[in-house]
C-alpha positions as CSV (number, residue, x, y, z in Angstrom):
1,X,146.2,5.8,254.5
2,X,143.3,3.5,255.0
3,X,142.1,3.4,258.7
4,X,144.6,1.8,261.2
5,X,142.6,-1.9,260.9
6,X,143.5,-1.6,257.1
7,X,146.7,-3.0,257.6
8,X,145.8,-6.3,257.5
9,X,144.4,-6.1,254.4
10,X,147.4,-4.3,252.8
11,X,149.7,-6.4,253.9
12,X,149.0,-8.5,250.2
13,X,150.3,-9.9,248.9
14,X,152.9,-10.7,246.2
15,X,150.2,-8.8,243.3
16,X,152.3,-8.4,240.3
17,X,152.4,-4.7,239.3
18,X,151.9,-4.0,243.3
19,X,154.4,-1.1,243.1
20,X,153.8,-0.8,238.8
21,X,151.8,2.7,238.0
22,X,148.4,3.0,237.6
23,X,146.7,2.3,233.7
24,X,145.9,5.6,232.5
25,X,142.9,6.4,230.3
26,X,143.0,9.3,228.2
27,X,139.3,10.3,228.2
28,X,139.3,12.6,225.5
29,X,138.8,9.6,223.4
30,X,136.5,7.6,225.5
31,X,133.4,8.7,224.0
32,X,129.9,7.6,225.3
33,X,127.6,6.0,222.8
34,X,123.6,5.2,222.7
35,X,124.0,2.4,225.5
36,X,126.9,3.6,227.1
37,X,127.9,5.9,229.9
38,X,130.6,6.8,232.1
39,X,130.4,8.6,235.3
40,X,133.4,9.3,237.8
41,X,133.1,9.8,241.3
42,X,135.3,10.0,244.2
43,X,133.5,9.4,247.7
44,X,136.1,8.4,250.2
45,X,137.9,4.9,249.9
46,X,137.1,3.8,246.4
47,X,136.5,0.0,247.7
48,X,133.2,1.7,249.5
49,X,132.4,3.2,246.7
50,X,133.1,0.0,244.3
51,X,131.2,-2.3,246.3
52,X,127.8,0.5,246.2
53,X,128.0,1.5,242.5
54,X,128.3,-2.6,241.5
55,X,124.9,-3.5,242.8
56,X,123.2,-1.0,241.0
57,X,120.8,-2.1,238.1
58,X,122.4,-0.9,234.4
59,X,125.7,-0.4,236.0
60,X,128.1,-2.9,233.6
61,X,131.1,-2.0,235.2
62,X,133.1,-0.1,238.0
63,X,136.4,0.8,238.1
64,X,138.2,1.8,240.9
65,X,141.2,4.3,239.9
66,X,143.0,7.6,240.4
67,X,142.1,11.4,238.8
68,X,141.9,15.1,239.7
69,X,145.7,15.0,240.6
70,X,149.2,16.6,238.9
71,X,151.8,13.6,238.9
72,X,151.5,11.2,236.0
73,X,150.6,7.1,236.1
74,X,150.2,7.4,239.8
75,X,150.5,4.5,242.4
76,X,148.6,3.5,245.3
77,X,151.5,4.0,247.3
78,X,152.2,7.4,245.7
79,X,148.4,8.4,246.5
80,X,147.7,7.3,249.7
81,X,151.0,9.8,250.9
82,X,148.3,12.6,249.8
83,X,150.6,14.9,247.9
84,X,149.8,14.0,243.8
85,X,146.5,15.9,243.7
86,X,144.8,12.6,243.1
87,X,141.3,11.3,244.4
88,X,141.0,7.8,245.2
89,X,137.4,7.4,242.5
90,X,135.4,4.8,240.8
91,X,134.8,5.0,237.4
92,X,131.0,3.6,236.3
93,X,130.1,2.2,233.3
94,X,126.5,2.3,232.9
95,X,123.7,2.3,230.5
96,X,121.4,5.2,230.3
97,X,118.8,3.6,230.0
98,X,118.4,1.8,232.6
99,X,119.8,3.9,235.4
100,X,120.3,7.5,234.7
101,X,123.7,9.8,235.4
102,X,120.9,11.8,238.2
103,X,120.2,8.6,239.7
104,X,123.6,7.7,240.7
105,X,124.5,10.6,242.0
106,X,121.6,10.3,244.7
107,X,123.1,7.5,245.3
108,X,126.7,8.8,245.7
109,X,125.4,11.9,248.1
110,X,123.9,9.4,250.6
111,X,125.8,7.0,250.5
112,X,129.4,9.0,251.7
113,X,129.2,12.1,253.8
114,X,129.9,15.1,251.3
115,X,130.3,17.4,254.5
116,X,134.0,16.6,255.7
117,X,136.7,18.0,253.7
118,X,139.4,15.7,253.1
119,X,137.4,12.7,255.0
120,X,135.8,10.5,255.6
121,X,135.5,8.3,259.2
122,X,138.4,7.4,259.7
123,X,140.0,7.4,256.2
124,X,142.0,10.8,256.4
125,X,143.9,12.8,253.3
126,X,143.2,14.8,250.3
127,X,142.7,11.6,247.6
128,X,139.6,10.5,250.3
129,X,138.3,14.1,249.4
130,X,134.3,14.2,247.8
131,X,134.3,15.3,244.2
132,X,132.4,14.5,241.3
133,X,134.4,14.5,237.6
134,X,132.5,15.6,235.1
135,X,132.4,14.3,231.4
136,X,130.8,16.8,230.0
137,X,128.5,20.0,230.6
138,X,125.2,17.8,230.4
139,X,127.1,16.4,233.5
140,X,128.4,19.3,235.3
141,X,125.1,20.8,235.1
142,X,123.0,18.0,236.5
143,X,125.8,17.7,239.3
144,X,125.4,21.2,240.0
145,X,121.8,21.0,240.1
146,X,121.8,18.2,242.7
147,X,123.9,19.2,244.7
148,X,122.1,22.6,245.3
149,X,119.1,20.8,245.6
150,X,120.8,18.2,248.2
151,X,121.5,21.3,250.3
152,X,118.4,22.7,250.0
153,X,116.5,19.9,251.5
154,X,118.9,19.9,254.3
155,X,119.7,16.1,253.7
156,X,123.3,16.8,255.9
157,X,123.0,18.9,258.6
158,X,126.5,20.5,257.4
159,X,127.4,22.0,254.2
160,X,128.3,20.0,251.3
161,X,131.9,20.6,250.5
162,X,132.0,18.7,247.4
163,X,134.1,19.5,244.2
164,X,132.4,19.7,240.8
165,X,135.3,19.5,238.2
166,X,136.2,18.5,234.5
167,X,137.5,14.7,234.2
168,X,140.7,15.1,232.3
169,X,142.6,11.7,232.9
170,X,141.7,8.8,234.8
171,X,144.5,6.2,236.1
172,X,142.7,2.8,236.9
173,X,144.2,1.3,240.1
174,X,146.3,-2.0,240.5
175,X,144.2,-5.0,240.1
176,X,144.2,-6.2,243.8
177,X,142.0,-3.0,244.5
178,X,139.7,-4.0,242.2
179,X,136.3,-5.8,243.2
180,X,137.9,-5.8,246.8
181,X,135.1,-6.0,248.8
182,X,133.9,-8.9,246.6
183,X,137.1,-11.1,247.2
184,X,137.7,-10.0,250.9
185,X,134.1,-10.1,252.5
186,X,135.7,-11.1,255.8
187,X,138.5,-8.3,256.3
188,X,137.8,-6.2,258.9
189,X,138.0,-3.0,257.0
190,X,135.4,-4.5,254.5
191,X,133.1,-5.7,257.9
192,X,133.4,-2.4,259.3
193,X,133.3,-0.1,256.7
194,X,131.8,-1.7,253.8
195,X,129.1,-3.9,254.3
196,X,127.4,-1.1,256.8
197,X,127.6,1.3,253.0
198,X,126.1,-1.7,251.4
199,X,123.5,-1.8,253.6
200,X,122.5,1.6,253.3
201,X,122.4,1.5,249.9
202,X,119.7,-1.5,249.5
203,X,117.8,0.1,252.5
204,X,117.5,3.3,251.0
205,X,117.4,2.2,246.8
206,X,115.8,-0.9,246.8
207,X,114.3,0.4,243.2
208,X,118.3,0.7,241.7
209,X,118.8,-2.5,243.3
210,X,120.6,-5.0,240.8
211,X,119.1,-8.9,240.7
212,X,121.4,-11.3,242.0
């Protein structure tokens, strides 16, 4: 589960399709064209991760959702009691040309820690694990190239433990996980948590930085 302060914002609501599994999305037929991308990425809580990935310029949409697990049209609920295999990820939508598939994942590998397996602060289990679903070889092989390259600079002083494996089926959250730091700027976990990611982001990409 979500760190202990979570609770407040979990306690939700009456969100129809609360309990209701996840949407799957069968991506062997969710092909990329000319102008658009996908990228999948799981860094932690996927409202961190959300909250980044929407700021940056040529992203047109992020998705926060389920993959790398067993059990079929997963729920949160099911998730966050770490035993279905699943990550909690965000899916991105982007265009190519504006913001390329290398870009965001320099963003992704400073923006979470990729050292601590099954981690990360507080946020403890398996589906907060760092891992990186790949679309296709084009992506495993530029994933696999930064991530050498992250360690060989020495950007965290421990080793990067994430995982580097084929996308086969993503299952998009319920609705009242997505956007959350956008409608709950206030909650603590977003105060705590969030905004210091945010921050981090535009300090450190102020080039990738979307126009508000």
């Amino acid at each position: 589960m979500k760190a202990i302060f979570i609770i407040l914002a979990v306690v939700v609501p009456a969100i129809t399709g609360l309990a209701g599994a996840a949407n799957p999305i069968d991506m062997k037929n969710n092909f990329d064209t000319d102008q658009i991308a996908h990228a999948t990425l799981g860094g932690g809580c996927f409202w961190c991760m959300d909250a980044v990935f929407s700021r940056v310029e040529g992203v047109k949409q992020v998705t926060t959702g389920y993959a790398g697990g067993e059990v079929e049209n997963p729920t949160y609920e099911m998730v966050s009691r770490g035993n279905t295999g699943h990550a909690e990820v965000v899916q991105i939508t982007f265009n190519p040309e504006k913001v390329s598939y290398l870009q965001l994942l320099e963003v992704f590998f400073r923006v979470h820690n990729p050292t601590t397996p099954n981690r990360q602060g507080a946020d403890v289990g398996p589906q907060y694990r760092s891992a990186i679903f790949y679309h296709n070889e084009e992506q495993k092989r530029i994933a696999e190239q930064v991530k050498d390259r992250m360690e060989g600079e020495k950007i965290w002083d421990d080793p990067i433990v994430t995982e580097i494996t084929p996308l086969n089926k993503f299952y998009a959250a319920e609705e009242y996980h997505q956007n959350y730091f956008e409608k709950n700027p206030q909650q603590g976990y977003c105060q705590m948590v969030i905004q210091p990611k945010v921050e981090k982001f535009r300090q450190m990409f102020e080039d990738l930085l979307k126009e508000q």
